[in-house]
C-alpha positions, 0 to 999 in steps of 0.5 A, spaced: 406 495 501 409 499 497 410 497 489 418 497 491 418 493 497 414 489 494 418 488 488 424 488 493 421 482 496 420 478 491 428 478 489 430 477 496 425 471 496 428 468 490 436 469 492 434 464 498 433 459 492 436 453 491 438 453 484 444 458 483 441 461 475 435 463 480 439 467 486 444 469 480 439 472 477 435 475 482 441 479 486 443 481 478 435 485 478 436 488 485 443 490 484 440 494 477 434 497 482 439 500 486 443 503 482 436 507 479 438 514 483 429 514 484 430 507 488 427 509 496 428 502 501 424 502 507 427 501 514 425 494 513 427 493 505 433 496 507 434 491 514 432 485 508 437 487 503 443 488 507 442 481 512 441 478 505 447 481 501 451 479 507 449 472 506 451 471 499 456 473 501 458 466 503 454 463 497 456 457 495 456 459 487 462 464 485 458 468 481 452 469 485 458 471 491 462 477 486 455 480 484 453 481 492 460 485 493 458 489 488 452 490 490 455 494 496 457 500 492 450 503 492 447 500 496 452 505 501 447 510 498 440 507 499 441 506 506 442 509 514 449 509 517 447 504 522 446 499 516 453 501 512 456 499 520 454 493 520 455 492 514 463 494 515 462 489 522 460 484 519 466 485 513 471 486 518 469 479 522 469 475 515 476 477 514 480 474 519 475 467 517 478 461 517 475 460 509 479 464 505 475 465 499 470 468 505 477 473 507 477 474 500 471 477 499 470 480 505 475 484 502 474 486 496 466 488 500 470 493 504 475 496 499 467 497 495 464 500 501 469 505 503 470 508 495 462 509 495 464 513 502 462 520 500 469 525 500 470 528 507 468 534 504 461 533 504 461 535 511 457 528 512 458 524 519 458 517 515 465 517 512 468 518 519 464 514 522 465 508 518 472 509 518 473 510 525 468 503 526 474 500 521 480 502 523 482 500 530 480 492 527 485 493 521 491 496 525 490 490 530 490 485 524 496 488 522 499 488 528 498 481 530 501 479 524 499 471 525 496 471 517 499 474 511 494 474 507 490 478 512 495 482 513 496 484 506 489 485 505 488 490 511 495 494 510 491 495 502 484 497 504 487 502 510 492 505 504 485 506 500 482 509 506 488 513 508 488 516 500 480 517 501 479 520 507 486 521 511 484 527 514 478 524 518 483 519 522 486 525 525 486 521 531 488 515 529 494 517 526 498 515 532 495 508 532 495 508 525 504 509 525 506 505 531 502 499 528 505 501 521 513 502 523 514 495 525 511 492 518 517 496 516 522 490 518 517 484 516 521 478 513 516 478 507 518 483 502 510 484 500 507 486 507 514 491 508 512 494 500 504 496 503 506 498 509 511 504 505 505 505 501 501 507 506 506 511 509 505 516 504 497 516 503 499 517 512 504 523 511 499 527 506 495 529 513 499 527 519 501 533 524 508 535 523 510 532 530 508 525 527 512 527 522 518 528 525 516 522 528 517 518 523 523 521 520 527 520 526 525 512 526 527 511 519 534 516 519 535 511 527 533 505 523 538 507 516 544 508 521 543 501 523 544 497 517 542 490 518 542 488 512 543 490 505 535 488 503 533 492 510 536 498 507 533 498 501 526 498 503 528 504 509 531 508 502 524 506 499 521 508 505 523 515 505 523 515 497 515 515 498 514 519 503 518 525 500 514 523 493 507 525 498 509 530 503 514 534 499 517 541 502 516 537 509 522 533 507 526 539 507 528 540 514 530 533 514 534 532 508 541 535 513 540 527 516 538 525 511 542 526 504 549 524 507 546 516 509 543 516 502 550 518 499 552 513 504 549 508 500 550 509 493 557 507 494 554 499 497 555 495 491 548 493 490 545 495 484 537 495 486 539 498 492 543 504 488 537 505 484 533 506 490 538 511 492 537 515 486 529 515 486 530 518 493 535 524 490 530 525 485 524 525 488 528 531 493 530 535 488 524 536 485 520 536 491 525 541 496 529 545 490 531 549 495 534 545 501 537 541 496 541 546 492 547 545 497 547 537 496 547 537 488 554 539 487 555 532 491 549 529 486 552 531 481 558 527 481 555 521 484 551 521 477 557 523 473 561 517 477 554 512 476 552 515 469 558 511 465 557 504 469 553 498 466 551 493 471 551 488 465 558 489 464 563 484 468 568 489 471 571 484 474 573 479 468 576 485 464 580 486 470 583 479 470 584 479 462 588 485 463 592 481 469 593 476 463 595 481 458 600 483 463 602 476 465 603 474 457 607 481 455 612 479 462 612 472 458 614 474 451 619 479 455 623 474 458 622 469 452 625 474 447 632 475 453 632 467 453 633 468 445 638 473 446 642 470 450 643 464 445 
């Protein structure tokens, strides 16, 4: 046994403690020895140390559970892609865990792995592996909308992995947008928020028929105008998007512009400001299919610019009402006067 493996042993010998200072203390060591570039684990050391890490996961002891986590990070680095999928599986199994301080956890351990991913450019298979490995169990608990609290952490770690490594989940893109789409209309407003964010990090590598996909399910969904609150995360939607994929917006902005136009003149104040937001983003991301539409822009400003939304538009006309109603009163008084 090698000086390392030996020392290794050791540790790992001592996270089985009962005493929390002991397993604290321990998993601290091992994570300073993996961070050290000259670190090198056997394929025993390493099939030791990630069961153990994936143990300590479930610790009793707070602390010695958030050092574990983060031992993840470079233990991505120290050992074979077969062990980074198992860890990744057993991650993806404790998130949907009736615990959840364990779901919690097993969140954080995954958002950890995949920023430790090596970029796509790297041209190693690992990143696209581990991807592929995650995505179809985060688009179905996503899809199943049973837990919220596992829906917002999934919706998060796939925008993570779509913002990092988008281009390596070509094929996934389909499965990745249907899932995403009907997230759009959530009752609750948080999961619908994540789901726009992950539309952007989406739009950034899908393929222009995607694309044209998505755009024509927001134009169908902004015509319909449930509801004041649905129209502003659609507004929001197409905002974001327009921020992320930029000239691809232009072709869309004919459909797009009259709606947003449309909207401006709702009396909602947030859903207004949504609507500027998105003329913004088009007239700094598509120039020039917008210099048509800034005329009408223009004067949408110029109308909203002198507005203050603190102001009681309606009092001041009830006051005039009553000033008019006083002068008419003081009118026929002074005729009454005369006439005496």
């Amino acid at each position: 046994m090698t000086n390392v493996s030996y020392h290794i042993s050791n540790l790992l010998e001592k996270m089985t403690s009962s005493d929390k200072d002991f397993r604290f203390m321990a998993t601290n060591d091992l994570m300073v020895e993996l961070q050290k570039d000259s670190i090198k684990l056997d394929d025993d050391s390493e099939k030791k140390v990630v069961k153990m890490l994936l143990k300590l996961l479930e610790d009793k002891n707070g602390e010695v559970q958030n050092l574990a986590v983060k031992c993840l990070g470079p233990l991505v680095s120290k050992v074979k892609e077969y062990q980074v999928e198992t860890i990744v599986d057993t991650l993806c199994t404790n998130m949907l865990s009736d615990k959840e301080q364990l779901r919690d956890i097993s969140s954080i351990g995954l958002k950890t792995v995949i920023a430790e991913l090596p970029p796509a450019s790297s041209g190693l298979a690992l990143s696209a592996n581990v991807c592929k490995k995650i995505t179809g169990r985060l688009t179905s608990a996503i899809a199943k909308q049973e837990d919220v609290s596992v829906q917002l952490e999934a919706l998060d770690i796939l925008s993570d992995m779509l913002s990092r490594l988008g281009g390596t989940l070509i094929t996934f893109h389909s499965s990745i947008l249907s899932c995403l789409l009907p997230q759009l209309s959530s009752p609750r407003l948080a999961v619908r928020k994540r789901a726009i964010i992950s539309l952007g990090h989406l739009v950034m590598s899908c393929s222009s028929c995607l694309f044209s996909e998505l755009m024509d399910h927001l134009m169908v969904e902004l015509s319909k105008n449930e509801s004041t609150s649905m129209t502003r995360t659609y507004i929001q939607c197409i905002g974001a998007i327009s921020r992320q994929a930029g000239h691809r917006v232009g072709e869309h902005l004919e459909n797009i512009i009259p709606l947003v136009v449309k909207y401006c003149n709702v009396d909602d104040d947030e859903l207004r400001e949504y609507c500027f937001q998105a003329f913004e983003s088009f007239v700094r991301r598509c120039p020039k299919e917008m210099s048509v539409h800034i005329p009408a822009m223009i004067g949408l400003c110029l109308k909203y610019i002198t507005y203050d939304p603190n102001y009681n538009y309606d009092q001041d006309e009830d006051n005039e009402d009553a000033m008019e109603t006083e002068k008419g009163d003081e009118e026929e008084d002074q005729g009454q006067c005369s006439t005496m």
